[in-house]
C-alpha positions, 0 to 999 in steps of 0.5 A: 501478545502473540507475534510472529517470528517471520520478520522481513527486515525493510531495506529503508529502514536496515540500510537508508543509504542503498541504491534501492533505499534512494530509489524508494525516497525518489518514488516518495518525490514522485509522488509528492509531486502528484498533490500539486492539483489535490491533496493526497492523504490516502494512497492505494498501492496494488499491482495487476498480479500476484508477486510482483512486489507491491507489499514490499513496495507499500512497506518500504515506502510508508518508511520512507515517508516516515523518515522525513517526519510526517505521521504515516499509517500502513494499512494491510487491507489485503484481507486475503493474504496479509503479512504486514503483521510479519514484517513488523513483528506486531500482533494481528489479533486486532485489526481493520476486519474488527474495526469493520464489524465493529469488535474494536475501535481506531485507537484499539487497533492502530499499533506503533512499529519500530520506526520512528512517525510509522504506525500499523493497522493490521488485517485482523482475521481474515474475514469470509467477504472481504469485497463486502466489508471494503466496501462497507459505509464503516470503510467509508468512515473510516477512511474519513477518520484516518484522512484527519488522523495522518499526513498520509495513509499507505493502504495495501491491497490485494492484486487489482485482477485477482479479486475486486478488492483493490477497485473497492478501496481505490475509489474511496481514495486519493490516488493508486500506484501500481506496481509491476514487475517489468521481468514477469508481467505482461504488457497486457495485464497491466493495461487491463489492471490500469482499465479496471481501476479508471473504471471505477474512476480511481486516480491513477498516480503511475506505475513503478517498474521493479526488476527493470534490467540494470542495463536498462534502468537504475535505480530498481525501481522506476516510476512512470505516470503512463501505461499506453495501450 
């Protein structure tokens, strides 16, 4: 099996006890509070723009969740750029693209990681029409399987104003959290990504601000269940 030697050590898993691993296990809270009206088995986690820290946010949470023994799955649906298979040090030769041309099956693909209840379904290789294949009945039925499968399914996907992935995904599932980095995104941006998804009726859960200012905010990442325009 090939793996790649890029590991990306998880800070909730290395070190639980931090401020920033606290901060992770707060979000998860936040979020359990949001099943009260409706179950939430499938969660989107994007972000309005590049490197704003979305992909360590999905990551990190799926542990969390993980560590108070649910069943979890982490789904890299960023078919563009993937790098969950990185983190996790898991071979990417068999994942999500090859469930949706049908070269593989659920149990084919869905790999164990290192932590304890936290499984992976990786990209797979990237396909030419990644929109087109998100958007697939396969996706559909999938996403059915997967609800049955795990107490909660994490999904990765790429930016919500980069391409129209996110949107694609996000309205087949129970809610989204957006991720935005309070030092480099403008307001703007994020109200348009916000705009993009209730488009498409996705249920926005909140937005979780990282790099807030210590001055302004502790722990690192904040949660909030608006963005006003």
């Amino acid at each position: 099996m090939s793996r790649s030697h890029e590991a990306r050590p998880l800070i909730t898993d290395v070190n639980p006890l931090s401020p920033i691993s606290e901060a992770y296990r707060t979000l998860r809270t936040n979020l359990q509070y949001a099943e009260v009206d409706r179950p939430l088995r499938l969660l989107v986690v994007t972000s309005a723009s590049p490197r704003e820290g979305k992909t360590t946010t999905v990551n990190n949470l799926a542990v969390a969740y993980a560590q108070t023994g649910k069943s979890v799955l982490l789904v890299d649906a960023d078919l563009r750029r993937p790098t969950a298979h990185h983190t996790f040090q898991t071979s990417n030769r068999c994942g999500l693209t090859h469930i949706l041309t049908g070269q593989a099956k659920v149990a084919d693909a869905v790999q164990n990681t290192s932590i304890n209840g936290l499984k992976l379904l990786s990209s797979g290789s990237i396909p030419p029409n990644p929109s087109e294949l998100l958007g697939s009945d396969k996706m559909d039925r999938l996403l059915a399987e997967l609800r049955e499968s795990y107490d909660i399914v994490l999904i990765d996907t790429p930016p919500v104003l980069a391409v129209s992935d996110a949107q694609v995904v996000a309205a087949r599932c129970d809610g989204v959290l957006l991720v935005v980095n309070a030092k480099s995104v403008k307001r703007r941006y994020v109200i348009k990504a916000k705009e993009a998804l209730e488009f498409v009726h996705a249920r926005v859960l909140g937005v979780a601000l990282n790099q807030v200012p210590s001055s302004e905010a502790n722990p690192y990442y904040e949660y909030s269940q608006e963005v006003r325009s």
